[in-house]
N, C-alpha and C positions, 0 to 999 in steps of 0.2 A: 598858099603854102610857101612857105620860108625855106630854103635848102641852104643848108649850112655845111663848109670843108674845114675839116682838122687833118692835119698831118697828124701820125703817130705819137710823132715827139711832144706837138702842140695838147695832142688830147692826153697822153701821160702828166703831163705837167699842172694843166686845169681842168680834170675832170666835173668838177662843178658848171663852168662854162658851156662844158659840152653839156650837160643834162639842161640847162637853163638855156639852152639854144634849141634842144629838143622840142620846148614846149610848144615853139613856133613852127616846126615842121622835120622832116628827119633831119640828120646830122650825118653826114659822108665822112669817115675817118680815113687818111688815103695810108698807101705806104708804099715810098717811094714813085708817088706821084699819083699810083693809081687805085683808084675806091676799091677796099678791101672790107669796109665794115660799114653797117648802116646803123646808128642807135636812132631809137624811134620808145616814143612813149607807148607804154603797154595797151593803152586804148587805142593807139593808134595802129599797133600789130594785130589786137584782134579784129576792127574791121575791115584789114587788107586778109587774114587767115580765112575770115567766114566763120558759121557755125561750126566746130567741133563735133565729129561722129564721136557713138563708143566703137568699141572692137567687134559687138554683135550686127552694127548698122554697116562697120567698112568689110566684112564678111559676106553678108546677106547675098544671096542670089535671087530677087525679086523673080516671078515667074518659075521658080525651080519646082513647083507641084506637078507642073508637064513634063518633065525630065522623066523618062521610064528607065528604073535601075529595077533589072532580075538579075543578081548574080548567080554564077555557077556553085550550086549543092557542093557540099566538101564529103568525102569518102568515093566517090564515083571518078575515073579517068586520071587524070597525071595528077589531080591532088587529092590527098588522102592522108586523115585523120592517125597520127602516127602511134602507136601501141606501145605505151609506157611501163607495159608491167613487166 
């Protein structure tokens, strides 16, 4: 893997450069000396990300059938079903 540095100024000016240096390994863009951006090829983002959950898999509470919820009855003690008419 190739690691390759642009200053700001250098990756403004030849953005093409920087993509075609990409293809060899990420690209460090610094500013003012120090790495502020990484460009990496999108193949190469998603095997460092991993699989992608949906929003029903990053919610899930595996094991939550054992969890006992009885909530408390409404109209009985300090809460009560309020009388609209």
């Amino acid at each position: 893997m190739n690691i390759t540095r642009f200053s700001s100024r250098e990756f403004n000016q030849d953005v093409s450069q920087a993509k075609r240096a990409a293809e060899a390994g990420p690209v460090f863009i610094t500013d003012r000396g120090r790495p502020a951006y990484v460009l990496l090829r999108h193949a190469a983002y998603q095997r460092l990300a991993g699989p992608s959950k949906s929003l029903l898999d990053a919610i899930a509470m595996p094991g939550s059938d054992a969890i006992e919820f009885d909530p408390p009855r409404l109209g009985a003690g300090p809460l009560r079903v309020p009388d609209l008419s």
